[in-house]
BABAZA-932304 format. One record per atom (N, C-alpha, C): x, y, z. Coordinates in steps of 0.001 Angstrom, whole numbers, padded with zeros to 6 digits, always signed. Example, Ala and Ser with C-alpha at 12.3 -4.5 7.8 and 13.67 -1.06 7.14 Angstrom:
BEGIN
+013190-005690+007800+012300-004500+007800+013200-003300+007800+012850-002250+007080+013670-001060+007140+012900+000030+007870
//
This chain:
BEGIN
-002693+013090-012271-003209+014047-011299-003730+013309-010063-003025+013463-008763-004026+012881-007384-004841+014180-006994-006333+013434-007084-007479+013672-006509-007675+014850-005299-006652+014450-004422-006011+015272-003207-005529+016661-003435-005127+016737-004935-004887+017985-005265-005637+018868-006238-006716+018011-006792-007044+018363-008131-008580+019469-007524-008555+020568-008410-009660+021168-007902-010704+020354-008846-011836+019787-008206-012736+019397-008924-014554+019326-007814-014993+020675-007847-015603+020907-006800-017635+019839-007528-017124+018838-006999-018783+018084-007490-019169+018398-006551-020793+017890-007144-021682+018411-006261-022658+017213-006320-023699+016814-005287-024304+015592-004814-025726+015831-005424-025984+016789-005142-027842+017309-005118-027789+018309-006618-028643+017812-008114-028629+018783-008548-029361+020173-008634-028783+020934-008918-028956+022278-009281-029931+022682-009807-030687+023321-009147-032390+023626-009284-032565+024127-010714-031300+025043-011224-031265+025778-012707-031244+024870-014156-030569+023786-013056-030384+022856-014539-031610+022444-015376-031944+022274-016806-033246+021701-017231-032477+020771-018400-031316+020392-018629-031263+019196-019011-030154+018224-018832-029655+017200-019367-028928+016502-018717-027700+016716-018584-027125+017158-019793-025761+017830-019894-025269+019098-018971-026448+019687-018783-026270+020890-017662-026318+020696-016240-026858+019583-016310-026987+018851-014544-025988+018151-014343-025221+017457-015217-023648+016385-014628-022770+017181-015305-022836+018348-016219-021493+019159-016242-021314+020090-014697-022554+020747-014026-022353+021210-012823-021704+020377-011796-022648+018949-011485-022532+018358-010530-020999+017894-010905-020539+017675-011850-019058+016713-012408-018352+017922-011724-018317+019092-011668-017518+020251-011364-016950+020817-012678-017230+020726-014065-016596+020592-015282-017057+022740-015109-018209+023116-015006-018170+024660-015073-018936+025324-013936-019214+026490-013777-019962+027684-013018-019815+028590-013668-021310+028679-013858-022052+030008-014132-021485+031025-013553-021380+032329-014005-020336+033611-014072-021762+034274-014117-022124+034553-014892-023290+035556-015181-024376+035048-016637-025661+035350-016847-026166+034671-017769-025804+034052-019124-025380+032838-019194-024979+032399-020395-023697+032437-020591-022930+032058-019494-021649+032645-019517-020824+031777-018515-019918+030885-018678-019000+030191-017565-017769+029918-017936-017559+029899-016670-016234+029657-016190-016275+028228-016420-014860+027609-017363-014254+026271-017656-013619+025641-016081-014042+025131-015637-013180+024240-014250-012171+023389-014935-011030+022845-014171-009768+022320-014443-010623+020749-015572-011370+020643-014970-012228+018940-015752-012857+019230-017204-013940+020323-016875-014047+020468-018257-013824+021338-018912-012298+021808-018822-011125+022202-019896-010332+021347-020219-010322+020062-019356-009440+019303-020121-010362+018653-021332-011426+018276-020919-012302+017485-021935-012159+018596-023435-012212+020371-023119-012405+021287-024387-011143+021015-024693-009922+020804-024597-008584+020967-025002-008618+019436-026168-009267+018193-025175-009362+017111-025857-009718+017335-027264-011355+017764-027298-011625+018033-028595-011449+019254-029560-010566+019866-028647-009924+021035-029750-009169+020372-030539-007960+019246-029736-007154+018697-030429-007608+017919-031859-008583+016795-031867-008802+016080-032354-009276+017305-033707-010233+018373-033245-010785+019152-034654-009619+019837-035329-008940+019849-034424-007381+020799-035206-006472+020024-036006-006510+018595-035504-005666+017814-036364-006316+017301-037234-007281+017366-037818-008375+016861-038804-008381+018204-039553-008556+019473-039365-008301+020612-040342-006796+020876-040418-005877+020758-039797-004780+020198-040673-004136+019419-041370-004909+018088-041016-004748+017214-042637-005615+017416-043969-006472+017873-043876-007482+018904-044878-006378+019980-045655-005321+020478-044720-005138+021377-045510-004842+022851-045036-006329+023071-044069-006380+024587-043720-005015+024688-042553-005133+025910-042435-003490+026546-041829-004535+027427-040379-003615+027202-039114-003949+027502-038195-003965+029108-037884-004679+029901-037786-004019+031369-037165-005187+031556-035603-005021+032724-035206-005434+033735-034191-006198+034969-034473-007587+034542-034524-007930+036592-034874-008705+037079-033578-008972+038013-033264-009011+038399-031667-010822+038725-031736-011174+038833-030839-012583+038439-030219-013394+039632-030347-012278+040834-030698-012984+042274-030741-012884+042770-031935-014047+043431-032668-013799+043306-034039-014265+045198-034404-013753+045932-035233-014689+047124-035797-015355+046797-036188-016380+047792-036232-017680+047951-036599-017602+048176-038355-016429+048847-038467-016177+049427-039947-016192+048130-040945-015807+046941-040555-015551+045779-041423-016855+045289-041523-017783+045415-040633-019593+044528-040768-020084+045541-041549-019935+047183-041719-020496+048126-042268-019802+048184-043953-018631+047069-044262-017664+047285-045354-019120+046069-046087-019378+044621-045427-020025+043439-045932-021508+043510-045805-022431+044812-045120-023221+045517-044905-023970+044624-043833-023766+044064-043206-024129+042600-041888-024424+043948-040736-023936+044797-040573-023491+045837-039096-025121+046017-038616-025613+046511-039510-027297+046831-038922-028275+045555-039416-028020+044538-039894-028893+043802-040325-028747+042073-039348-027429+042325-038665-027385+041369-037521-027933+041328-036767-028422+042320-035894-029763+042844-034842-029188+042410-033539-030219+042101-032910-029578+042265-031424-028648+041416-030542-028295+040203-031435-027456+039311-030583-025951+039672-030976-025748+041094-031488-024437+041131-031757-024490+042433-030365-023497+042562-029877-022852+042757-028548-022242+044052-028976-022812+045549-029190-021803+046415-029969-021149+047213-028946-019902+047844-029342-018840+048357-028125-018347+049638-028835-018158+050273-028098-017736+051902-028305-016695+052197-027406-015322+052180-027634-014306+052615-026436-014217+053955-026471-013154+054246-025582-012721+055467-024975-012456+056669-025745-012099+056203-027772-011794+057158-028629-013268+057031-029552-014122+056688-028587-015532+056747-029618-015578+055946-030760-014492+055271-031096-014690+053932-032111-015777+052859-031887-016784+052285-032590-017427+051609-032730-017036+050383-032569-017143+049219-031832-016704+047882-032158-017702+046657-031656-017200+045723-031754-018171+044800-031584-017294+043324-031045-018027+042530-030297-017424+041349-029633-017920+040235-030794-017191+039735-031768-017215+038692-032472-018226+038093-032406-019415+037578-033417-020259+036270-033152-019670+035438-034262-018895+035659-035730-018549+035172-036322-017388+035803-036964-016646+035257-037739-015106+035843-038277-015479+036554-039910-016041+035481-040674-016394+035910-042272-015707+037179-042244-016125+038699-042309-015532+040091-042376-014290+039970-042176-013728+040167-040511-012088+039472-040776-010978+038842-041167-011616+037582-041460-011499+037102-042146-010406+037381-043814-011705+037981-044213-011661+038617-045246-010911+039445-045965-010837+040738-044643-010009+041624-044565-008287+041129-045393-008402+040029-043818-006623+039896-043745-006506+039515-045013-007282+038609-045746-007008+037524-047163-006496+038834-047906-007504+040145-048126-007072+040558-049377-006443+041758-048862-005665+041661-047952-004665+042976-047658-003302+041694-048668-003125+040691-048180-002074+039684-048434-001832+038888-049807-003299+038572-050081-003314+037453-051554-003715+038662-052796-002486+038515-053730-002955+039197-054679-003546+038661-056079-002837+036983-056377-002144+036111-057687-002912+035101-057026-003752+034828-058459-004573+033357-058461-003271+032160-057862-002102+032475-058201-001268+031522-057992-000935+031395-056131-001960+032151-055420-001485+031754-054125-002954+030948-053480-003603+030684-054122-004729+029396-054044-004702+028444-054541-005474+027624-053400-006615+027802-052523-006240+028403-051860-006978+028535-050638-006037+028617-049234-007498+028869-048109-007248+027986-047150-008011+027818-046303-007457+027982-044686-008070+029157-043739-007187+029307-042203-008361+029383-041637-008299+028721-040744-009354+028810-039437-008411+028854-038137-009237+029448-037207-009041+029590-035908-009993+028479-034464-009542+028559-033476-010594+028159-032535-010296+029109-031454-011697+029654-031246-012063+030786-030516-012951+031498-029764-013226+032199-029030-015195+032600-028010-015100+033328-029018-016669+033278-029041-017326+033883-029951-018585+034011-028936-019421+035365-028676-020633+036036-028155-021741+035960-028985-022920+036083-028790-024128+036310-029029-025058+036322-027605-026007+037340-027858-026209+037962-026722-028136+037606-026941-027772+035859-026898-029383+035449-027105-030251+036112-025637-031398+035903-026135-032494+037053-025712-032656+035945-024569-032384+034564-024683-033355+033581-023351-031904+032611-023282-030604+032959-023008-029578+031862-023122-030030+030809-022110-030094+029108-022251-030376+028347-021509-029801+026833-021869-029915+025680-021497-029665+024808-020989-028176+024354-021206-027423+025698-020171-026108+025636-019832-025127+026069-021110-024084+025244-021553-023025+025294-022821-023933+025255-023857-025332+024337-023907-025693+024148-024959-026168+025391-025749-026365+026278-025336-027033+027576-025861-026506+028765-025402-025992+028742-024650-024942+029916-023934-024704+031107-024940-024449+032338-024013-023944+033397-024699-022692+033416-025815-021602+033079-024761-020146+033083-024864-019528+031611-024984-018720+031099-026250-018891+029554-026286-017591+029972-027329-017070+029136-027370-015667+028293-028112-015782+027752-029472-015421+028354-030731-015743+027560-031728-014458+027324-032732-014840+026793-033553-013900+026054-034666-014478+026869-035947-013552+028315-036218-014614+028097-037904-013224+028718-038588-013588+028222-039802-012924+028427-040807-012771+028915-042178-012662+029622-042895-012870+030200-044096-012064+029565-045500-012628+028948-046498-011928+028842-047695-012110+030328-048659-011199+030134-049689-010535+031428-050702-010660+030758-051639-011494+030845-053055-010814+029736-054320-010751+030409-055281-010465+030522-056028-010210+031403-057784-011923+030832-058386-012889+029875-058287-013484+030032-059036-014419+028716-058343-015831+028462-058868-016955+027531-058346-016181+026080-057755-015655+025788-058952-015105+024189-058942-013825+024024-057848-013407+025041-057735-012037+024981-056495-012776+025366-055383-013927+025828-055728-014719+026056-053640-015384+024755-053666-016102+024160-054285-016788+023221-054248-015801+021811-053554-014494+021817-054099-012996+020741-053893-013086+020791-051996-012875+022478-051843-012665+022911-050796-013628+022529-049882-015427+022802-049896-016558+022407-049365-016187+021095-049358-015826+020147-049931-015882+018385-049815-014907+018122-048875-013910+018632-048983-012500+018277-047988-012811+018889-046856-013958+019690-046152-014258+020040-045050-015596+018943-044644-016149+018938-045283-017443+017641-045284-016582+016488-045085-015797+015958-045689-015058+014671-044791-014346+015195-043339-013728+015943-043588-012927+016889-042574-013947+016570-041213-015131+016734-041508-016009+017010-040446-016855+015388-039831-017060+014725-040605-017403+013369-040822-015682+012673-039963-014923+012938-040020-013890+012273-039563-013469+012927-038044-013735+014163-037935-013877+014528-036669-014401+014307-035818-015753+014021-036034-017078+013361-034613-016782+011916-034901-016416+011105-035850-016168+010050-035501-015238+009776-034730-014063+010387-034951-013281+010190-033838-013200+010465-032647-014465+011185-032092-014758+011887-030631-015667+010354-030547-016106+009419-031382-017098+008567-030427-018361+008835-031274-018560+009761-032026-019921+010028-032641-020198+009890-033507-021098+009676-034074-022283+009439-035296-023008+010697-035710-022235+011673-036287-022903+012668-037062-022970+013023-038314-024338+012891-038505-025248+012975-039699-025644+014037-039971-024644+014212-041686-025095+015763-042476-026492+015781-043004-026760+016919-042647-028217+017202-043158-028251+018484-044087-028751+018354-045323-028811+019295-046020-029605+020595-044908-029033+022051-045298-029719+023051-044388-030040+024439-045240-030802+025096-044362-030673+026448-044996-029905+027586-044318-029320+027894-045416-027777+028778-045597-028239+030145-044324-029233+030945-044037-029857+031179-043168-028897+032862-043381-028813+033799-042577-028195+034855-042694-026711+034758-043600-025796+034220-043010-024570+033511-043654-024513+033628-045013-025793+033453-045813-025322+033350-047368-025375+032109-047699-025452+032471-049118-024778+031188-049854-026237+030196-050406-025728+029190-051297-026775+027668-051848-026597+027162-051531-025199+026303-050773-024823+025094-050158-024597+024855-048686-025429+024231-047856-024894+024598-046897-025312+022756-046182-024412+022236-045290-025110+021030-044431-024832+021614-042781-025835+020860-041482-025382+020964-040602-025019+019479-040335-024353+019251-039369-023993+017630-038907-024632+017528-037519-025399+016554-037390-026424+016251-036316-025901+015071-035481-025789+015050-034401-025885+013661-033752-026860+013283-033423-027512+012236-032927-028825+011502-032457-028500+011711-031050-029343+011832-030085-029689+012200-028723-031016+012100-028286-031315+010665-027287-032860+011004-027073-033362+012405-026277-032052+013245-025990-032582+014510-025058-032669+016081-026701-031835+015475-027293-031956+016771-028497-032848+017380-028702-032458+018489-029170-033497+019571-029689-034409+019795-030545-034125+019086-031615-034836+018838-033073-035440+017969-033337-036297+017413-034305-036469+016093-034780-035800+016280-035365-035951+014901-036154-034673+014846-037351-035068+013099-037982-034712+013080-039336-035411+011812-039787-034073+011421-041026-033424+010522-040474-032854+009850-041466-032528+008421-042168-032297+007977-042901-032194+006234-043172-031537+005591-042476-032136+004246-041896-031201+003180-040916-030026+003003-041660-029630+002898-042996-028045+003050-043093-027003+003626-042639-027291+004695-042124-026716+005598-041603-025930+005056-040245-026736+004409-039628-026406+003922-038724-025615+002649-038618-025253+002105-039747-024130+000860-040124-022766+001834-040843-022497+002690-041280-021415+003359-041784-020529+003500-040992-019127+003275-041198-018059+003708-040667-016906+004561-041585-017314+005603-041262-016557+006625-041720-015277+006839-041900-014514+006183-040343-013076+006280-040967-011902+005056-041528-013273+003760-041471-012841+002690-042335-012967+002816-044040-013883+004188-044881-014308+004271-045796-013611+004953-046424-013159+006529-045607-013222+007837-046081-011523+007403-046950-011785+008442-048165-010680+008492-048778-009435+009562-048181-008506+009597-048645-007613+010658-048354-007720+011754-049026-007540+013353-048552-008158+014555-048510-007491+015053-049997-006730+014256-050385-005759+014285-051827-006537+013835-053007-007455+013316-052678-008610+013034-053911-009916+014098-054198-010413+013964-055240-011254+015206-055423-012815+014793-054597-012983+013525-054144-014144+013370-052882-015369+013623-053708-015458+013357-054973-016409+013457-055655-017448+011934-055463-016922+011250-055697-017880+009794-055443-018461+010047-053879-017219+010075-053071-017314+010321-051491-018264+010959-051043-018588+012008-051807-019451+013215-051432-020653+013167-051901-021132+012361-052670-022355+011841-053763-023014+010879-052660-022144+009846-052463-022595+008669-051314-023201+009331-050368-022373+010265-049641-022550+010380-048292-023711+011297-048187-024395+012421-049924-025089+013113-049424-026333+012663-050328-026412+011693-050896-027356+010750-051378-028109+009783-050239-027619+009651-048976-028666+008500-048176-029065+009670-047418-030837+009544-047300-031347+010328-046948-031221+010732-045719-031347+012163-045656-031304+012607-044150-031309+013959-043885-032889+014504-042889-033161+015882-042863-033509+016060-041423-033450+017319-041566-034259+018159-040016-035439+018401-040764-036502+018459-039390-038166+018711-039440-038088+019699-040529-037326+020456-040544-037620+021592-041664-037472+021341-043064-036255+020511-043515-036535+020125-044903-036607+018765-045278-037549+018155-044160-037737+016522-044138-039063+016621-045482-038688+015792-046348-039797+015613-047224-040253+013687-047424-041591+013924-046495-042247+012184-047164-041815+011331-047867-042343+012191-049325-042563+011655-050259-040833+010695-050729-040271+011709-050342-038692+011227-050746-038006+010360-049870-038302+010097-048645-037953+009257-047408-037860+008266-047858-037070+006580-047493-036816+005704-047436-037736+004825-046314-038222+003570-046829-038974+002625-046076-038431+002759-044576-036995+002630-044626-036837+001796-043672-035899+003388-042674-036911+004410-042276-036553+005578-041584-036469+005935-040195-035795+005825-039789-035214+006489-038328-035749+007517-038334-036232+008239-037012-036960+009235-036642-036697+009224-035151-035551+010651-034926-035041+010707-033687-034417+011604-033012-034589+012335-031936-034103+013728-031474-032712+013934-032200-032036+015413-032106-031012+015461-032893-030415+016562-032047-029055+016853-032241-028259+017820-031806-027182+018687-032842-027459+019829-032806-026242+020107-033932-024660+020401-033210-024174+020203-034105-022617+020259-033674-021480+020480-034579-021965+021161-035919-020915+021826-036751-021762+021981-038086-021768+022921-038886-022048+023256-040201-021104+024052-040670-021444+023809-042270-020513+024403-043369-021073+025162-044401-020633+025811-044766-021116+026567-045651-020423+027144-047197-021040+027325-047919-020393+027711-049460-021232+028815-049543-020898+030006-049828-021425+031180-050003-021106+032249-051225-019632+031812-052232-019576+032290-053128-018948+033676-053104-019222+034436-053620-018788+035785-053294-019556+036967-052824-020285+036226-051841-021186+037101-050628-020784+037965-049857-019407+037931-049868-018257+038917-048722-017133+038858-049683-016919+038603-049828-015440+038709-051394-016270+040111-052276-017167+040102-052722-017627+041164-053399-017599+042510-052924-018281+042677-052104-018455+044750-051410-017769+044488-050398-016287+043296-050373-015322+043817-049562-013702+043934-050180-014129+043628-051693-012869+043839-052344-012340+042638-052519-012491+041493-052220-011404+040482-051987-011211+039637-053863-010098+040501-053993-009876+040085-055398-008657+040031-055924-008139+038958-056727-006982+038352-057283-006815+038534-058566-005561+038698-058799-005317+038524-060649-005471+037312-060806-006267+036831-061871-006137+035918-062393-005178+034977-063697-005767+034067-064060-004069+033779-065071-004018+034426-065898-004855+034999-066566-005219+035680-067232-004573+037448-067247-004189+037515-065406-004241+039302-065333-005781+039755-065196-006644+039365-065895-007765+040280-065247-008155+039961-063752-008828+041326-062675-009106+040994-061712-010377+039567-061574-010028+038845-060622-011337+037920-059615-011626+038189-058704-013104+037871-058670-013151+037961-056926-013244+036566-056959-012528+036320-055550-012947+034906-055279-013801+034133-054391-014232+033267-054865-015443+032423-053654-014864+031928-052569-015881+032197-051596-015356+031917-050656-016462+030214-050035-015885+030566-048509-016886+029057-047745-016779+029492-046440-017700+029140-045346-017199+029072-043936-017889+027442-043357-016806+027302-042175-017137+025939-041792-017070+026428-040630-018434+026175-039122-018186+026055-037901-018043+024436-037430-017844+024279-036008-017829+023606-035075-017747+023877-034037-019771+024076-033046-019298+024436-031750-018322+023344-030855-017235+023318-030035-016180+023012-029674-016747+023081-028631-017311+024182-027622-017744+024066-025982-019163+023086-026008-020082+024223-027369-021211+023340-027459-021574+021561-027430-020020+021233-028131-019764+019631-027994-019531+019407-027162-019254+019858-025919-019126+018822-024601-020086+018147-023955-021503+019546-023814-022239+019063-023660-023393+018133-024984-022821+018477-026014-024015+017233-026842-023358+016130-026929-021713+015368-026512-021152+014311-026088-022098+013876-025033-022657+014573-024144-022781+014189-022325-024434+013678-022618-025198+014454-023609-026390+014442-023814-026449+012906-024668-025758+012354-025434-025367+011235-026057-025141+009901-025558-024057+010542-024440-023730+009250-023954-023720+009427-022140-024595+008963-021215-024592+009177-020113-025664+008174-019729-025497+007868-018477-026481+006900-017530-027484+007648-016143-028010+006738-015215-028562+007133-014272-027167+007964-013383-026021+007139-013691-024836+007524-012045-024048+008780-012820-023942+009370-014103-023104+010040-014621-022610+010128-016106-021369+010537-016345-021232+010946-017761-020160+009489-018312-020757+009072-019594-019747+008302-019997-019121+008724-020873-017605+009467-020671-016931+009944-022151-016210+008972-022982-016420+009494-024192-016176+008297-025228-014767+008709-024948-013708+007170-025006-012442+007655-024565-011662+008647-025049-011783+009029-026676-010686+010111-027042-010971+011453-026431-012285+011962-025654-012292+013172-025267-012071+012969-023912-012118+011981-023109-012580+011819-021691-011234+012734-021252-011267+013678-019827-010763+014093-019204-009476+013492-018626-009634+012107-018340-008562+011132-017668-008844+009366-018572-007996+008994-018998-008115+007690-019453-008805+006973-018295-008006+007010-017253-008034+006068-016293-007959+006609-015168-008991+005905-014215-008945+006431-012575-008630+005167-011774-007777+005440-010723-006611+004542-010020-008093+004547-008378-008692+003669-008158-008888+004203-006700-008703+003217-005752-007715+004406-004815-007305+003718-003528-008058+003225-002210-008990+002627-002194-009962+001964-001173-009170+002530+000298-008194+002410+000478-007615+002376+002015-006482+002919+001923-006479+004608+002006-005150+005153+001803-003888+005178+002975-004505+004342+003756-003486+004220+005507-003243+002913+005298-003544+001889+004265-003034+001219+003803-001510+000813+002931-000420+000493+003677+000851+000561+003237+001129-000393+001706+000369-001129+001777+000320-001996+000308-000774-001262-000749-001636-000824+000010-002866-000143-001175-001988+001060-001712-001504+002210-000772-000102+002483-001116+000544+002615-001698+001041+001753-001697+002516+001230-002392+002202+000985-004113+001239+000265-004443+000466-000445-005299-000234+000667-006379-000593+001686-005822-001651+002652-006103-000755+003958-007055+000887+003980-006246+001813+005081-006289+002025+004466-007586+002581+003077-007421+003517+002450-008836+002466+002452-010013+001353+002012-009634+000744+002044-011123+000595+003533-011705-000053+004264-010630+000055+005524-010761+001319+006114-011877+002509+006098-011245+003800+006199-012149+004381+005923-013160+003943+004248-013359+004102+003718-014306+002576+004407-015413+001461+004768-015342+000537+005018-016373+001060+006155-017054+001542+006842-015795+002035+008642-016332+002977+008422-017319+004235+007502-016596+005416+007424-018127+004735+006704-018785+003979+006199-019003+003664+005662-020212+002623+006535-021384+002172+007763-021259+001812+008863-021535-000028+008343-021479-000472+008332-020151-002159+007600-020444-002151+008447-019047-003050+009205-019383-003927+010329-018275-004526+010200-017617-004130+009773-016385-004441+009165-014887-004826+010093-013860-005527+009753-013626-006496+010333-012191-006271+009305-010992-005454+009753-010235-005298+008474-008645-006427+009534-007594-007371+008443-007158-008245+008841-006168-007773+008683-004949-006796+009341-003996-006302+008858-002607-006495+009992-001765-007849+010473-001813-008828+011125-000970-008911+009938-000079-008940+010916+001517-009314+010153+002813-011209+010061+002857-011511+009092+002031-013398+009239+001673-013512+007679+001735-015028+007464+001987-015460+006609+002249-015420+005468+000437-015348+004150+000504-015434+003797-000979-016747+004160-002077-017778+003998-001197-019099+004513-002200-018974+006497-002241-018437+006389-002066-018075+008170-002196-017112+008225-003575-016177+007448-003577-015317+007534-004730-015947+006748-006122-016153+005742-005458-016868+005114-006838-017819+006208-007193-018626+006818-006259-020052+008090-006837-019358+008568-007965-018144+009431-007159-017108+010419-007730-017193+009998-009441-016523+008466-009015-015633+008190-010465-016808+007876-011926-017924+007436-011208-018926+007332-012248-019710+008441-012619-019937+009783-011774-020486+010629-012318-019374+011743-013007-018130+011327-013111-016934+012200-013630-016991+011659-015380-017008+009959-015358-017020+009083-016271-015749+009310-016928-015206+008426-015754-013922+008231-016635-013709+007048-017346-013444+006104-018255-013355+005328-019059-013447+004052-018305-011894+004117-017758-011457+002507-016928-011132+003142-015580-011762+002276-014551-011624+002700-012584-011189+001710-012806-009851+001578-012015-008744+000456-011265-009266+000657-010028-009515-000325-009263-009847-000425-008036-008654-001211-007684-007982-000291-006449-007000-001199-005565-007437-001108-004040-007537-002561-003559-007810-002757-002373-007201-003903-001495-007264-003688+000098-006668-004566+000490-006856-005937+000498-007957-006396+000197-009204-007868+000097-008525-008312-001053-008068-007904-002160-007509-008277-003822-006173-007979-003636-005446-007161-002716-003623-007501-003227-003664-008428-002335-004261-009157-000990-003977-010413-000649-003702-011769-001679-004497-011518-002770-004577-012653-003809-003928-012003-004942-003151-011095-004704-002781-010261-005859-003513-009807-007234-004464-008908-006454-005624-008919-007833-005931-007321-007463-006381-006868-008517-006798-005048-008674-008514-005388-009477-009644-004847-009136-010457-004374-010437-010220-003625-011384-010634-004375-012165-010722-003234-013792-012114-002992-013974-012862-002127-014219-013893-001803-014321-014133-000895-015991-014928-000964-016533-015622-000231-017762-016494+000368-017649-016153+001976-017617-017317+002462-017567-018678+002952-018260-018634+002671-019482-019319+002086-020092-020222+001076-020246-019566+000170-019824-020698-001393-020165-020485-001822-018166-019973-001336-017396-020538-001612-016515-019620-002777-015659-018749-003406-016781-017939-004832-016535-016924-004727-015986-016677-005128-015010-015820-005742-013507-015110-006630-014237-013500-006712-014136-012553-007897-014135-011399-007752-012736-011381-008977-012602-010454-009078-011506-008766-009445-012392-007907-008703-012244-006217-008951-012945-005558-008839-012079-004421-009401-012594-002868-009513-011248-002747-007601-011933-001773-007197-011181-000962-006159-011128-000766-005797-012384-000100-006932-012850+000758-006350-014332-000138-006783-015149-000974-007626-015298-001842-007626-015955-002753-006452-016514-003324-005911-015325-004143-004554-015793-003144-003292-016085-001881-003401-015651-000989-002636-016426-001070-002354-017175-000728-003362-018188-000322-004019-019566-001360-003430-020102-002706-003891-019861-003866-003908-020876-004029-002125-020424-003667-001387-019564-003984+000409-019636-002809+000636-020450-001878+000304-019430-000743+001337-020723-000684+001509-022244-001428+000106-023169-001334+000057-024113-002787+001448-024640-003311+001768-023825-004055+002951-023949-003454+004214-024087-002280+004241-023604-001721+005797-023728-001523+006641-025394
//
């Protein structure tokens, strides 16, 4: 993408509304705008970053297993009144009445639907497990929505429902989403730590949320310095094993929110440190399978109902608890698998016939090589672009200028650690393309 064309409206001075960090460099980055309370519009930047980590959560619940569908954002009223949720949800559900006086409602969660479709379709223990999630807006119509994506009305999520014939096949199912989920934020760049939770309206005995550490987060949160040496996707087994050891380990080293942090049980050596949530799961049993029918022959021939599970992941909500994670005084540093652009190309002197020339080819060459390039060849001053490129945070800035193709040299820059290298041409080629 050149710069010259790309809508990406930043902004210099922040935004009097903003009150935390993620909401002040997602504005200023140009990534959204506010529409109406709790409510925005995705800009071309940060939709690419939501597409990023849609990808990564979608291909992690399809090696799990679960199967992709679509269920739509508008739901009857008749299906919350079937699982008896309709009057006991209260006011953050959004209720709608059209033109034939039907009752309906704008989605805050799927469970009911869910549901529905399973047992219009599954009749025979023999068509389980079976696990489908969607990614999708989902409303709630909080009473004080605030600090931007992080709490917003209207937001993007990942959830998913398991089906099992019986305890021990939901429980299989709950573990292969608990790695599922452990392998997902690691691969965005993050360190999130399950915390046992309470199951809360939703239902259910089992439930974890997954926390990242953030000195700006919302919560306390207290867990063991081990935690912080684990690597998850050097450990984790494949989703083909029953994740029983896996799942013992991982929910044996301690680790709680203020709410079910207990002393006495803590470890010497305890971390104590803001937190952010960014996906929970849940096992709920036959909390909605029951007074909604959802029942199978078993091998047997007699009817089951079967247990169920739900797993979220806010998806918008993660952009900003990425930004809240990882960011500096000048801007956002995205960890590379979500970042918007691998790499930003900037052209110091675009009336420059060699800066040019130099700027086009690498440019060309990054694209075929499939690595998501941003060329800066805006007519702007250089501390204007560098501003640009560090409060966008794009990974690696190529600096091409006329002072360095005299000696045949480009900067490579990290945006991250801050580190400047001077390379020939093909040199810094070489070392991006192998990024694509």
């Amino acid at each position: 993408m050149r710069m010259s064309q790309f809508f990406l409206p930043t902004m210099k001075e922040t935004p009097a509304e903003a009150q935390i960090v993620s909401h002040r460099l997602m504005l200023r980055a140009g990534m959204i705008r506010q529409t109406s309370a709790g409510i925005y519009a995705w800009l071309p930047l940060g939709w690419r970053v939501l597409q990023k980590i849609s990808q990564i959560v979608r291909e992690e619940q399809d090696a799990a297993g679960a199967q992709e569908l679509l269920m739509p954002t508008i739901q009857s009223a008749d299906l919350w009144r079937e699982s008896g949720r309709y009057e006991a949800y209260g006011k953050e559900m959004l209720r709608i009445t059209d033109r034939h006086e039907r009752e309906m409602l704008y989605g805050p969660t799927n469970e009911e639907m869910i549901t529905d479709i399973f047992k219009t379709f599954v009749k025979s223990y023999k068509d389980l497990p079976r696990n489908l999630y969607h990614i999708q807006w989902k409303f709630r119509d909080e009473i004080r929505p605030r600090f931007g994506v992080m709490r917003g009305r209207e937001f993007l999520m990942k959830d998913n429902y398991s089906f099992d014939l019986d305890r021990e096949g939901a429980e299989l199912s709950y573990r292969k989403m608990f790695l599922a989920y452990l392998r997902t934020f690691a691969r965005m760049g993050l360190k999130a730590i399950p915390m046992r939770a309470d199951t809360g309206p939703i239902g259910g005995d089992l439930s974890h949320e997954f926390i990242i550490l953030a000195e700006t987060g919302e919560s306390q949160v207290f867990c063991d310095k081990a935690w912080l040496d684990l690597d998850v996707l050097a450990e984790a087994p494949g989703y083909d094993s029953d994740l029983k050891d896996f799942f013992a380990k991982y929910t044996n080293i301690y680790a709680a929110t203020e709410e079910m942090h207990d002393a006495a049980k803590a470890p010497a050596d305890l971390v104590t440190a803001r937190g952010i949530e960014v996906g929970h799961i849940f096992y709920f049993g036959t909390k909605y399978s029951a007074p909604m029918g959802a029942v199978v022959a078993g091998p047997d021939g007699s009817p089951v109902t079967v247990e169920m599970g739900s797993y979220g992941i806010g998806v918008s909500r993660l952009v900003a608890a990425i930004i809240e994670a990882s960011h500096d005084e000048h801007g956002i540093i995205w960890p590379e698998p979500v970042a918007p652009f691998t790499v930003a190309i900037v052209n110091l002197k675009i009336d420059d016939a060699d800066c040019a020339r130099v700027s086009g080819d690498l440019y060309a060459k990054l694209q075929s090589a499939g690595v998501d390039v941003l060329l800066d060849d805006r007519d702007e001053r250089p501390g204007a672009k560098f501003a640009d490129m560090d409060l966008i945070g794009v990974p690696w800035q190529l600096t091409v200028g006329p002072r360095g193709l005299k000696t045949g040299v480009v900067e490579l820059k990290r945006r991250a650690t801050g580190e400047k290298r001077e390379l020939s041409v093909e040199a810094a080629l070489a070392e991006l393309t192998a990024r694509g």
